[in-house]
N, C-alpha and C positions, 0 to 999 in steps of 0.2 A: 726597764726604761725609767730614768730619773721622772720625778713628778711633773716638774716645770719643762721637759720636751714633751711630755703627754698634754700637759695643757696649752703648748705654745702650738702642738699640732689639731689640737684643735677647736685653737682661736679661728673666730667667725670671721670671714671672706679671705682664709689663709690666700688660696688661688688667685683670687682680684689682687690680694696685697702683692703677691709677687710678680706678677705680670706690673702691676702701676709700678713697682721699684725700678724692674726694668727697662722699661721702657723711658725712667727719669734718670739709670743710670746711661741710658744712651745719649739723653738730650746732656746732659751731664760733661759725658766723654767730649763730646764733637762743641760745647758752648762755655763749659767750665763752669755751670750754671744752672739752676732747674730743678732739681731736684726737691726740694721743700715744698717751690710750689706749685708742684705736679701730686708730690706723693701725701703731704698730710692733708690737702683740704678733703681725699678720698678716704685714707685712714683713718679720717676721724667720723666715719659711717660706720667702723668696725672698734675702734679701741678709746679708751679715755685722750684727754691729748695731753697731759704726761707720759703717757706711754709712746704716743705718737714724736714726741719730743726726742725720747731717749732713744728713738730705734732713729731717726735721722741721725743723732751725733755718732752714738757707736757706729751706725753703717758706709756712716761717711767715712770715717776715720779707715775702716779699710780701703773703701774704692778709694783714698787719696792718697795713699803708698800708688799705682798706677799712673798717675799726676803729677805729683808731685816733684819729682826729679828736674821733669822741661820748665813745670812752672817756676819753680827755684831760680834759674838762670833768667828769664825772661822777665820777670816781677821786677815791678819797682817795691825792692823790700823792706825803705825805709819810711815809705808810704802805706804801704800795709798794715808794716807793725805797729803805725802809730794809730790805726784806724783799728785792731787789733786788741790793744792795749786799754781804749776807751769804753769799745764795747766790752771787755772785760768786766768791767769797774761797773757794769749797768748789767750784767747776765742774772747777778744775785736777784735783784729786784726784780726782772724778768723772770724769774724762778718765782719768786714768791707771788707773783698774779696769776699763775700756772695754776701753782696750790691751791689759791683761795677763790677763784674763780668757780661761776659756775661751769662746767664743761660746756652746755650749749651756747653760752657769753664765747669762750673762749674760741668755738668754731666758727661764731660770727667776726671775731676778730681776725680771724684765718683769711677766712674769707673778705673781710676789707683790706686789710693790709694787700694780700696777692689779687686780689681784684683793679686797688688803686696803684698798687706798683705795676701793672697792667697797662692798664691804661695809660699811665706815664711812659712808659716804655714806646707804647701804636705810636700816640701823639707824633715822636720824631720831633721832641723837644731836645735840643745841644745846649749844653752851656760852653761858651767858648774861652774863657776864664779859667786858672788854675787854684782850687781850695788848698788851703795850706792852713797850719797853725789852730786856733780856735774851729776852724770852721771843719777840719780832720777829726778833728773831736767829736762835734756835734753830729756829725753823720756816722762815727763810730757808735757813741752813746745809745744813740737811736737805733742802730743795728743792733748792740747787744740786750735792749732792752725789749722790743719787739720778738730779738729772737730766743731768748728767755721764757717768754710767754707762751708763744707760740710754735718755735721750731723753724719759726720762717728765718734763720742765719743772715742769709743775705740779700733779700728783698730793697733795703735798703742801700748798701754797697753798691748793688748790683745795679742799680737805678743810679747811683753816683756817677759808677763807672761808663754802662752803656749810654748815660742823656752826655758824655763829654765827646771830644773827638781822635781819643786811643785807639788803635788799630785791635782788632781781632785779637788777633795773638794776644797782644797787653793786658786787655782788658780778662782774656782767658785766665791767663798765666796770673792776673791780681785775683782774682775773684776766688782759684781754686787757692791760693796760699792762703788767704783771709781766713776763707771757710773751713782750709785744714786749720786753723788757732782755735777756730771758735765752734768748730766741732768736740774737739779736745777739752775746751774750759766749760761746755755747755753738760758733758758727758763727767767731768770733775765735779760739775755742784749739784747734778742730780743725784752723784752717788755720799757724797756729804748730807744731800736734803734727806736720805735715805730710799727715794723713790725708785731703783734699783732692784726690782723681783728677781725671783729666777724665770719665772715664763715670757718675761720682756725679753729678758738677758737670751732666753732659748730660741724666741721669735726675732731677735735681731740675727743670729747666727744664719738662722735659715735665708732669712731674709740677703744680709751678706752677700749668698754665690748668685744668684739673680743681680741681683743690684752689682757685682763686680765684671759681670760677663758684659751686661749693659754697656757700662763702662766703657770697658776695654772697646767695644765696637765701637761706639760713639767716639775713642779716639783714634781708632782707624777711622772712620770717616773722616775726622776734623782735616780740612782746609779752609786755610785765609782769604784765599780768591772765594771762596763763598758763604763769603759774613753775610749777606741779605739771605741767602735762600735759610740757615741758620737760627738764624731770629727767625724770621717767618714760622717755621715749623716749630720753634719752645716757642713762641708767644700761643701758635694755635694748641699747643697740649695744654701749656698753663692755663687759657679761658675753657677748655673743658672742662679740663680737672677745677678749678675752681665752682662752675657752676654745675659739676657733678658732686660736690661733695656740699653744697647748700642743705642748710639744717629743712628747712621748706619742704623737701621732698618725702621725709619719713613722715607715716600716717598717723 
């Protein structure tokens, strides 16, 4: 048995990790959405959160082959990519407060970002205005710097997209084209910054079929006629998981 699948088998709360993946791949499937901030504020009770970083982007990257087909068609793609494109430009920096960070700094940042994107979400704040230009930028920038650091991708977007008044679909179909970009470039500069092991790389595999099966149910379930019941159920996993994975609770 290679070394790094002996130690990725057994990395501490393997079981919790893969039950959390799946269960973020279902909210995932059926919202286009959820997964970061379902899966790292728990993961980061068990792994550094570089690591926790690099197992969302590789793991995303498969479940969004699954996705990505419907999402393609239905996405406004010119609006993505320039939200895309920004947050690119800002992942490196986000990488390097990842590095430099202390890791328990970095899990209180987890935990406010998907806390306060949280909260903005309950509120039932709309903006009824359309961002374009500068203002595409600034919430790109913010996405990929945020999600650099953290792993949280699309916290940001995601809050863009759902306080506007896009239907279901749309709002699905952006969010997973987004997060397939910035899965891809987040999973490129980790492997540039060198942070890339073999027992990450072994623990993302595993992690993978859990998280792909997720998936696939969550996009069986997904229908449009029931965006409220929807949110409802990813806002209640995201306030668990956030306030299960508070640094607070280890003695």
């Amino acid at each position: 048995m290679p070394d790094g699948l002996g130690a990725a088998l057994a990395a501490p709360g393997l079981g919790w990790l893969g039950l959390v993946i799946f269960v973020a791949g279902i909210v995932r499937g059926f919202t286009g959405f959820g997964t970061g901030l379902i899966f790292v504020p728990i993961a980061g009770l068990f792994l550094p959160p570089a690591d926790c970083v690099l197992i969302m982007a590789l793991t995303g990257l498969g479940s969004t082959i699954t996705l990505l087909p419907e999402a393609w068609g239905r996405a406004d793609r010119a609006e993505v990519f320039s939200l895309a494109i920004a947050a690119s430009l800002a992942i490196p920096a986000g990488l390097w407060l990842l590095t430099s960070l202390n890791p328990e700094t970095v899990r209180w940042a987890v935990a406010l970002v998907a806390g306060l994107t949280l909260l903005g979400l309950v509120s039932g704040w709309r903006y009824r205005g359309r961002v374009t230009g500068p203002g595409l930028a600034g919430v790109g920038f913010a996405a990929g710097l945020i999600g650099g650091m953290t792993g949280l991708t699309g916290p940001v977007v995601i809050f863009f997209y759902l306080a506007g008044t896009a239907a279901a679909a749309k709002v699905r179909a952006n969010t997973v084209l987004f997060l397939a970009v910035l899965d891809l470039v987040v999973a490129s500069g980790l492997f540039v910054a060198g942070q890339m092991r073999g027992e990450t790389l072994w623990l993302s595999a595993l992690l993978a079929g859990p998280y792909l099966i997720g998936t696939l149910v969550g996009k069986r379930l997904f229908d449009p006629a029931r965006e409220r019941a929807y949110r409802a159920l990813a806002y209640g996993l995201i306030a668990l998981a956030v306030l299960s994975g508070l640094p607070i609770w280890e003695g």
